[in-house]
C-alpha positions as CSV (number, residue, x, y, z in Angstrom):
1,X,0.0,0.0,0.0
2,X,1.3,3.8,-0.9
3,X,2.4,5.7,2.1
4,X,0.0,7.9,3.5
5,X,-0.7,10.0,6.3
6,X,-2.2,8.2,9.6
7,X,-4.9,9.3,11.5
8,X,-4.5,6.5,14.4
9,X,-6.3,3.4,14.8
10,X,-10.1,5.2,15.5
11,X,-12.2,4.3,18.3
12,X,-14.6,1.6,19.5
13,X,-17.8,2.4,21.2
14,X,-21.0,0.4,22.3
15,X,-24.4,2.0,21.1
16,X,-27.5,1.4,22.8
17,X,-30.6,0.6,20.5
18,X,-34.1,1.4,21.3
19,X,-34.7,-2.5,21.9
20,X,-32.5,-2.0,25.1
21,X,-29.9,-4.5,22.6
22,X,-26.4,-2.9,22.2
23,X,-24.2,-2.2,18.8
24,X,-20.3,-1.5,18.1
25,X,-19.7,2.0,16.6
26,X,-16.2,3.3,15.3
27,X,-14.8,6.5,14.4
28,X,-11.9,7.1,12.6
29,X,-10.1,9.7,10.4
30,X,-9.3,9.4,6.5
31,X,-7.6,11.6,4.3
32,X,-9.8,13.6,1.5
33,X,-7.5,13.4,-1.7
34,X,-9.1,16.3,-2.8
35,X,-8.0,18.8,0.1
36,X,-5.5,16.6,1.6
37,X,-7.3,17.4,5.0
38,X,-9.0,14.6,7.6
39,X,-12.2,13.6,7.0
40,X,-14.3,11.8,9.6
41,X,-16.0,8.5,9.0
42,X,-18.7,6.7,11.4
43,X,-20.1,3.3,11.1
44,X,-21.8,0.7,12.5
45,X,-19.2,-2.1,13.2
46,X,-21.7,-5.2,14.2
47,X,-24.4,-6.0,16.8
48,X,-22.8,-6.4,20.7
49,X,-22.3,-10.2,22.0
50,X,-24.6,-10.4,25.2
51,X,-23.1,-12.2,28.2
52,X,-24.1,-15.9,27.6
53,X,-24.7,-15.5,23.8
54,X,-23.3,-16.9,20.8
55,X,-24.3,-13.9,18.8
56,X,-22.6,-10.6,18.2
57,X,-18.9,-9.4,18.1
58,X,-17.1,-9.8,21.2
59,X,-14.9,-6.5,21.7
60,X,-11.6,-8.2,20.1
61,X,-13.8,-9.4,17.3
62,X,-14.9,-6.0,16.5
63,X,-11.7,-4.5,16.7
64,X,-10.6,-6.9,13.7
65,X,-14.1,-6.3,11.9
66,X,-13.0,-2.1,12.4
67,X,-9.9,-2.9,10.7
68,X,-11.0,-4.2,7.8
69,X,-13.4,-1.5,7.7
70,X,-11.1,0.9,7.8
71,X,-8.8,-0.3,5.3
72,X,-12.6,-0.4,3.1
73,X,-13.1,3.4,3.7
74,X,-9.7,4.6,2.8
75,X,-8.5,6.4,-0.4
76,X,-7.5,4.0,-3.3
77,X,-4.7,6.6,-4.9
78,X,-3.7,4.8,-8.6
79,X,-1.0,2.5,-7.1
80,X,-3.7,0.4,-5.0
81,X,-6.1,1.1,-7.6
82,X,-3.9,-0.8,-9.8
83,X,-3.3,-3.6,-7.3
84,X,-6.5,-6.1,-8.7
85,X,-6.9,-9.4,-7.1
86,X,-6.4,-10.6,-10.8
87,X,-2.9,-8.9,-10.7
88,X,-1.9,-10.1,-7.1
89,X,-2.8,-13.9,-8.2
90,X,-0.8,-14.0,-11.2
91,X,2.0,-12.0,-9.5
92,X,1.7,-15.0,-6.9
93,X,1.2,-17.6,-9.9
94,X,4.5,-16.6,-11.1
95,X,6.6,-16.8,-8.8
96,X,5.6,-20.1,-7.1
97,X,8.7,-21.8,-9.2
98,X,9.4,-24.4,-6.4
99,X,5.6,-25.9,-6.4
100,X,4.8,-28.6,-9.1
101,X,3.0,-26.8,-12.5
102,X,0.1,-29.1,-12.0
103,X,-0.2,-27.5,-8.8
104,X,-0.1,-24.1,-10.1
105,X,-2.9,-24.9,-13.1
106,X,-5.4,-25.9,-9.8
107,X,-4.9,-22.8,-8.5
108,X,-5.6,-21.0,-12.0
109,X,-8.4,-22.6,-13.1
110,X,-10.0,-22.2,-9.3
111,X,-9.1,-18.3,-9.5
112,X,-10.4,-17.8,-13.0
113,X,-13.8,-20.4,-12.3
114,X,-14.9,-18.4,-9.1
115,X,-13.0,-15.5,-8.1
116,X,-12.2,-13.2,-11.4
117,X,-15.4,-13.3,-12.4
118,X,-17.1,-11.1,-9.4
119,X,-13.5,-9.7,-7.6
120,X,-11.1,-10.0,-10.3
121,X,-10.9,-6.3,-11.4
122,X,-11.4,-5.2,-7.3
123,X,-8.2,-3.5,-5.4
124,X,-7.2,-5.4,-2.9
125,X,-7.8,-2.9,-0.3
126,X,-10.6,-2.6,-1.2
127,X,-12.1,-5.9,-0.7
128,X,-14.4,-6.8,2.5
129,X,-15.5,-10.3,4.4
130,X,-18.6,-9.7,3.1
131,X,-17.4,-10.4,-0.5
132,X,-16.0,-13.4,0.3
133,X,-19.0,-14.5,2.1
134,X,-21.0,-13.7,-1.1
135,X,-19.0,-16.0,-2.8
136,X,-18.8,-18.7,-0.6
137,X,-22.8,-18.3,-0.7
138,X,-23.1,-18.3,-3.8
139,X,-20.9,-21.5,-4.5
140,X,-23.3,-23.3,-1.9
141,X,-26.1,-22.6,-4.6
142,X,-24.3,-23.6,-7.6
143,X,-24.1,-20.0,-9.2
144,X,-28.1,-21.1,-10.1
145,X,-27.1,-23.5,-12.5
146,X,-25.7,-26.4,-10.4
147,X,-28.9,-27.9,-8.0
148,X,-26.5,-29.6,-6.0
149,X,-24.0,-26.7,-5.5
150,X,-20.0,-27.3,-5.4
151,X,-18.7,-29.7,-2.8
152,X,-17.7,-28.2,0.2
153,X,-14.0,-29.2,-0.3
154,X,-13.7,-27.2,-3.3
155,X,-15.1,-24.3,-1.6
156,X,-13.0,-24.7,1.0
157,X,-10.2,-24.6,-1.5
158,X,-11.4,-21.5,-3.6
159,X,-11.2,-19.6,0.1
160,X,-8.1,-20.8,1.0
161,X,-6.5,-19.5,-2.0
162,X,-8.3,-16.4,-1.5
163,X,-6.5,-16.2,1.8
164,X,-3.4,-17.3,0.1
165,X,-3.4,-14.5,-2.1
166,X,-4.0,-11.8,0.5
167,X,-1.2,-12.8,3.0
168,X,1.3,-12.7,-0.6
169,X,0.1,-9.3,-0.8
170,X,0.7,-7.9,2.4
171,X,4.0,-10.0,2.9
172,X,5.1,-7.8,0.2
173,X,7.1,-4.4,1.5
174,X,5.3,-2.2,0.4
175,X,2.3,-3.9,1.7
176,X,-0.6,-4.4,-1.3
177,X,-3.1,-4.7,2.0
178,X,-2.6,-4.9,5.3
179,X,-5.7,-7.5,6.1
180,X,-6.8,-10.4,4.9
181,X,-10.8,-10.2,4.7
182,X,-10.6,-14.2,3.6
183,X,-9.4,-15.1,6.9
184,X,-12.6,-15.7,9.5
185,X,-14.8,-16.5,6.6
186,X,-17.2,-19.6,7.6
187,X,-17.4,-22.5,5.6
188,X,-19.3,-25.7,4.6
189,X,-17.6,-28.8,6.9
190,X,-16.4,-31.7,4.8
191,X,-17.4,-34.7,6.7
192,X,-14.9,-37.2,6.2
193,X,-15.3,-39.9,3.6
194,X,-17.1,-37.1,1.6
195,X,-16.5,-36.7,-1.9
196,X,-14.1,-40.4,-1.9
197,X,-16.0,-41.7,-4.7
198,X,-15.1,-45.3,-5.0
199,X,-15.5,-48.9,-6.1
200,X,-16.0,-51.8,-3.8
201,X,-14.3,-55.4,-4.8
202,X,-17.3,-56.8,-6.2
203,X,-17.8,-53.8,-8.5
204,X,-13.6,-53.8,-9.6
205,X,-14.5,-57.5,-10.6
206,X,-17.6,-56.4,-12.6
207,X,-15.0,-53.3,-14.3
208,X,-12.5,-56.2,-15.1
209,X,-15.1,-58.9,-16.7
210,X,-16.4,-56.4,-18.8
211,X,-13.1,-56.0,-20.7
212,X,-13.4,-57.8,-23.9
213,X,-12.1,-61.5,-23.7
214,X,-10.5,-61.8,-27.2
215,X,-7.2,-61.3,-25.1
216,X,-6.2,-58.3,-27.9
217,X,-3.4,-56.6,-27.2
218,X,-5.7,-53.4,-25.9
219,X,-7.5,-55.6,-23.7
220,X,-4.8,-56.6,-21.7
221,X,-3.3,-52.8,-21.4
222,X,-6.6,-52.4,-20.5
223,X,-6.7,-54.9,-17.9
224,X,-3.8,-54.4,-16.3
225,X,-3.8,-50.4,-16.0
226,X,-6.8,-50.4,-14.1
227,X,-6.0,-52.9,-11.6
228,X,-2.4,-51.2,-10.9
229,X,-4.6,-48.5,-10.8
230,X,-6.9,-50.0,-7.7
231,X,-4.1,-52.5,-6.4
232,X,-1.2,-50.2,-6.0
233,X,-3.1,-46.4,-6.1
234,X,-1.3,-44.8,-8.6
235,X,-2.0,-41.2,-10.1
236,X,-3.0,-41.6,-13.4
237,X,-0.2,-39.5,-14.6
238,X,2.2,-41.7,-12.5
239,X,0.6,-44.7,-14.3
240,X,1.1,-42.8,-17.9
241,X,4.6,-42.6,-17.2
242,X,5.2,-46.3,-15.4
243,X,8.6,-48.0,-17.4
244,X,9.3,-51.6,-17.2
245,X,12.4,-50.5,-15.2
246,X,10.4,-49.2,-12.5
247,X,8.9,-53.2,-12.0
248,X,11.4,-53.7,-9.0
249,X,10.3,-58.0,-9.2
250,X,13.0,-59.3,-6.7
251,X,11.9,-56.7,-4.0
252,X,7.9,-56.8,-5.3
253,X,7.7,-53.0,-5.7
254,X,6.6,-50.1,-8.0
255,X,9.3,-47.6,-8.3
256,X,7.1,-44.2,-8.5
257,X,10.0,-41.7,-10.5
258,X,7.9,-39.7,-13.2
259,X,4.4,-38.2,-13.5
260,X,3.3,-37.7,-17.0
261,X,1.1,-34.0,-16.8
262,X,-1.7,-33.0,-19.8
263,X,0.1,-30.0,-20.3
264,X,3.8,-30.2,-18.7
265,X,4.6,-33.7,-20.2
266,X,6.7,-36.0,-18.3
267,X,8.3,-34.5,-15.7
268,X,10.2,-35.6,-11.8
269,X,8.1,-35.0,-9.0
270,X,9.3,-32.3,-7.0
271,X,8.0,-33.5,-3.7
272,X,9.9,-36.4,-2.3
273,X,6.3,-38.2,-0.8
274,X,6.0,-38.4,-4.5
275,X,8.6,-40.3,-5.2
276,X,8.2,-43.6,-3.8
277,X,8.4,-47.2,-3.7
278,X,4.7,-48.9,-3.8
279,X,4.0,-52.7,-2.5
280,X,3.3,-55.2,-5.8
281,X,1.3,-58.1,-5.1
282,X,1.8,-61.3,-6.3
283,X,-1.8,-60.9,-8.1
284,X,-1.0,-57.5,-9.6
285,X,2.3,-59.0,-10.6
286,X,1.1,-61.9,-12.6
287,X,-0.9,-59.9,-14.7
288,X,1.8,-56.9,-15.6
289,X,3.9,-60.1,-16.0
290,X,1.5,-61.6,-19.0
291,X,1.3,-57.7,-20.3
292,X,5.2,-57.3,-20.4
293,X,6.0,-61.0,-22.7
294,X,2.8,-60.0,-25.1
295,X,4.1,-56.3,-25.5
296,X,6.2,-55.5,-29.0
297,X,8.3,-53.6,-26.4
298,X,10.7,-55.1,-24.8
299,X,13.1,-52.1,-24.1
300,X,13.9,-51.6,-20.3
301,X,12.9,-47.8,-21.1
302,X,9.6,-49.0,-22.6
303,X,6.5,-47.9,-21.2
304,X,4.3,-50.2,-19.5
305,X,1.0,-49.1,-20.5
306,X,1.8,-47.6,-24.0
307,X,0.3,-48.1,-26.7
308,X,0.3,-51.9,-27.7
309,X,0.5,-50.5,-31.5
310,X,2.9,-47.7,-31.3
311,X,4.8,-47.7,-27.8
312,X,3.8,-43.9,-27.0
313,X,2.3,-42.4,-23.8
314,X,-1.8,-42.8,-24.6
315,X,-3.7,-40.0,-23.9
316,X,-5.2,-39.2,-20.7
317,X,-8.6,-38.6,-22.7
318,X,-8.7,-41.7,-24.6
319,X,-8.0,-43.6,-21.2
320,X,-10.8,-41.5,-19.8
321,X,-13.4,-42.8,-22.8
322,X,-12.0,-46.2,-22.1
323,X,-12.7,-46.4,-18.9
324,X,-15.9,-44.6,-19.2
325,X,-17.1,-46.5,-21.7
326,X,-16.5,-50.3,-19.4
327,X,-18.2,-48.7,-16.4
328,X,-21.3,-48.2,-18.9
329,X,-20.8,-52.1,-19.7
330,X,-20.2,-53.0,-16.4
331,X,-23.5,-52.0,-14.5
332,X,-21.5,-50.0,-11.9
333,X,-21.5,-46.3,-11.6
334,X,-19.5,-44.2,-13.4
335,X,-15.6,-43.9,-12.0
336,X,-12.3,-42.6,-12.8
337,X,-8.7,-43.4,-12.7
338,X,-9.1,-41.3,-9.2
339,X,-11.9,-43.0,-8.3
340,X,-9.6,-46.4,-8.6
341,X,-6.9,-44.4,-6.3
342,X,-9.8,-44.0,-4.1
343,X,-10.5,-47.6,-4.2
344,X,-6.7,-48.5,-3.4
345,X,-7.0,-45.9,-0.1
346,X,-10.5,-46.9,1.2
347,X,-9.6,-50.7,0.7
348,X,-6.4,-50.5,2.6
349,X,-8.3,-48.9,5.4
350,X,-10.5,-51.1,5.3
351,X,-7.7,-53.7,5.8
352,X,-6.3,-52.2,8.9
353,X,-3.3,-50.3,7.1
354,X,-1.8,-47.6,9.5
355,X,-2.6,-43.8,7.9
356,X,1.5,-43.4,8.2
357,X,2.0,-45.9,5.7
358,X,-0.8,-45.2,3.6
359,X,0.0,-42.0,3.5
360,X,3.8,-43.0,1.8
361,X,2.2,-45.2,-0.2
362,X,-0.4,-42.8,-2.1
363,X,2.6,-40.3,-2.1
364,X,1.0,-37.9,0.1
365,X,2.5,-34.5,1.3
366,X,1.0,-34.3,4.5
367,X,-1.4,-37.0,6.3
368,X,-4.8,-35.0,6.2
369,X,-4.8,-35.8,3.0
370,X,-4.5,-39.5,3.9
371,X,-7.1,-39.0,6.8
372,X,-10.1,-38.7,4.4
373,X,-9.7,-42.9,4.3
374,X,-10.2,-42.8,7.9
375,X,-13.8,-43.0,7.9
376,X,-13.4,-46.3,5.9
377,X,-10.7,-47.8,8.9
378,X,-12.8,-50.9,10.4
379,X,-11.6,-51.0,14.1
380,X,-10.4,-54.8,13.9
381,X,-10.8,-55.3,18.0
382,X,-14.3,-54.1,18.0
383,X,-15.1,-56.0,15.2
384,X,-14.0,-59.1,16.8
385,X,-15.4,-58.6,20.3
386,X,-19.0,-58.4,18.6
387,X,-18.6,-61.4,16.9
388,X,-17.7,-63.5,19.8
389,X,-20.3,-62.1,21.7
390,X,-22.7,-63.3,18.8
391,X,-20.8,-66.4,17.8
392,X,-23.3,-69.3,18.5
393,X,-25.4,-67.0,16.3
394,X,-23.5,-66.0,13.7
395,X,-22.6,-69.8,12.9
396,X,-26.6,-70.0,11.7
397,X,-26.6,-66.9,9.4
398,X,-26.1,-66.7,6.2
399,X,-22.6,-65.6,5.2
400,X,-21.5,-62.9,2.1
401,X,-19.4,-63.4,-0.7
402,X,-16.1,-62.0,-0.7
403,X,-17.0,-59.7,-3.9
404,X,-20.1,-59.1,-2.4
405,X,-20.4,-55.3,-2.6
406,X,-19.5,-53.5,0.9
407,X,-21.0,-49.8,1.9
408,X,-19.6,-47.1,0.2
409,X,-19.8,-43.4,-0.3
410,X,-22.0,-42.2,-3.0
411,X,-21.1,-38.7,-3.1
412,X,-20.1,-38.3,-7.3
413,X,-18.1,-35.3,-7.4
């Protein structure tokens, strides 16, 4: 923010209303660009918290609620003016050279899908809490044309970066703002196991039986990707870029070293949870095994699920369509290659695996990201105490397949 002359911090005063309720006032001083003299503002700052209430601004709340009002009612000379939230994000965008470019493209399209449209062109000093409440609102409702609205995660992650953007802009000397009026805001919870769309064993078998059985050569790329896919929990982008060399057989592990991107190309992770080493079961293995001595490609550099005719990467859109296209066949709801990473996590903690390895196995950064499969974690003590304590009873029930389908979360975002 330009320098400019101070008029102190203003004052804080409770108001009594004709209803005997109470009301924060301030008062503070701004400068009149015209005469260059103080000019004296008065607002109402929010309704008093009664003793024993839940409602209202607490003193320290409406101190921080002043703030940002103040920084609202202050001149915009043409430096701030110029200081958008469009030209703070891509400022941010561009220097962000140590995250992953994937990373970077999330935080674009989630800037230009829900927050140029309405704040883009606004100064940052200039924007207020109640903007970003406006948007959070109207992301509940879908903008009018979704009936279900967005998921609260994605909400969650169109604030943060909201947030994100503010605290670049006033770690910046000058300061572009000096509050963040993204910070506070109140948003939808995501309950865990929310939005972890996934298949349950009897479905995967279902995926896998509707492959054609003429044993072509797409069939078993077909095949084997999406199991990898489910039994090992690989990105798709990791599976795009899977070599034969990274099939560690004496040791019965996937060697995770390149991520193939839509727009980036191949390329090393740059987080080490991202480069990993992945279990390979004996199942999983003879099947990559029968894909490997039918491929044309025998090169140690060869890719494992290239194209049986040509060799090269196939598209993340024609994999898509594939996949698509055998869910349709199948019966089972629709699903994608993340769905089938889901379907690895839940499964696994369903199994009993500990979040700690989980979480190095799915190459996760940090371990709420892991925790999602939480929900899905059986406790295996419990489990057993109730059926000894209904053993004699259990003997003369009927018992369920092991592909018979298990609950699951039906959430389809």
């Amino acid at each position: 923010m330009s320098a400019r002359r101070s008029y102190g911090t203003g004052s804080l005063k409770p108001h009594v209303n004709g209803d005997g309720s109470e009301s924060w006032y301030g008062r503070w001083y701004v400068e009149d660009l015209a005469t260059g003299k103080p000019k004296q503002v008065r607002r109402k700052v929010g309704d008093k918290r009664r003793a024993g209430s839940t409602k209202g601004l607490t003193k320290t709340q409406a101190e921080k609620r002043m703030a940002e009002l103040m920084a609202e009612t202050a001149p915009v000379d043409s430096a701030d003016a110029g200081r958008t939230l469009t030209w703070a994000a891509e400022t941010m965008f561009s220097a962000m050279v140590a995250a992953e470019p994937q990373t970077v493209d999330t935080y674009r399209r989630d800037f230009e899908n829900h927050l140029r449209p309405k704040l883009g062109s606004k100064p940052l000093v200039k924007i207020v809490r109640e903007d970003y409440e406006a948007r959070v609102a109207a992301m509940v409702a879908g903008y009018g044309r979704r009936p279900n609205g967005y998921s609260p995660k994605t909400i969650q992650n169109v604030t943060r970066l909201a947030s994100r953007i503010h605290n670049y802009g006033r770690g910046r000397s000058p300061q572009w703002c000096a509050t963040n009026p993204a910070e506070g805001v109140e948003l939808p919870k995501v309950e865990q196991g929310e939005d972890v769309v996934h298949l349950t064993q009897g479905e995967v078998s279902k995926l896998l039986a509707a492959i054609d059985s003429d044993a072509s050569a797409w069939a078993l790329v077909d095949y084997a990707l999406w199991l990898t896919a489910t039994m090992a929990g690989l990105r798709q982008g990791e599976l795009i870029a899977l070599r034969r060399r990274d099939l560690k057989w004496l040791e019965s592990k996937i060697g995770i070293r390149k991520n193939q991107t839509r727009k980036h190309g191949e390329r090393t992770p740059k987080s080490k949870a991202s480069r990993r080493d992945v279990p390979l079961p004996d199942a999983l293995g003879v099947v990559l095994d029968r894909l490997l001595k039918a491929s044309k490609f025998q090169a140690d550099d060869a890719l494992v699920f290239g194209n049986p005719e040509t060799g090269e990467p196939i598209s993340p859109k024609a994999m898509d369509e594939r996949l698509k296209a055998a869910a349709k066949a199948a019966g089972i709801r629709p699903i994608s290659f993340h769905g089938l990473r889901h379907t690895f996590g839940t499964q696994c903690a369903r199994a009993g695996v500990p979040m700690r390895t989980l979480q190095q196995w799915m190459g996760h950064a940090r371990i709420s990201t892991t925790e999602i499969y939480a929900a899905f974690a059986e406790d295996q003590a419990e489990v057993a105490m109730v059926e000894n304590a209904f053993a004699s009873l259990s003997h003369s029930l009927p018992h369920s397949e092991a592909n018979d389908p298990q609950p699951t979360a039906t959430n389809a975002n």
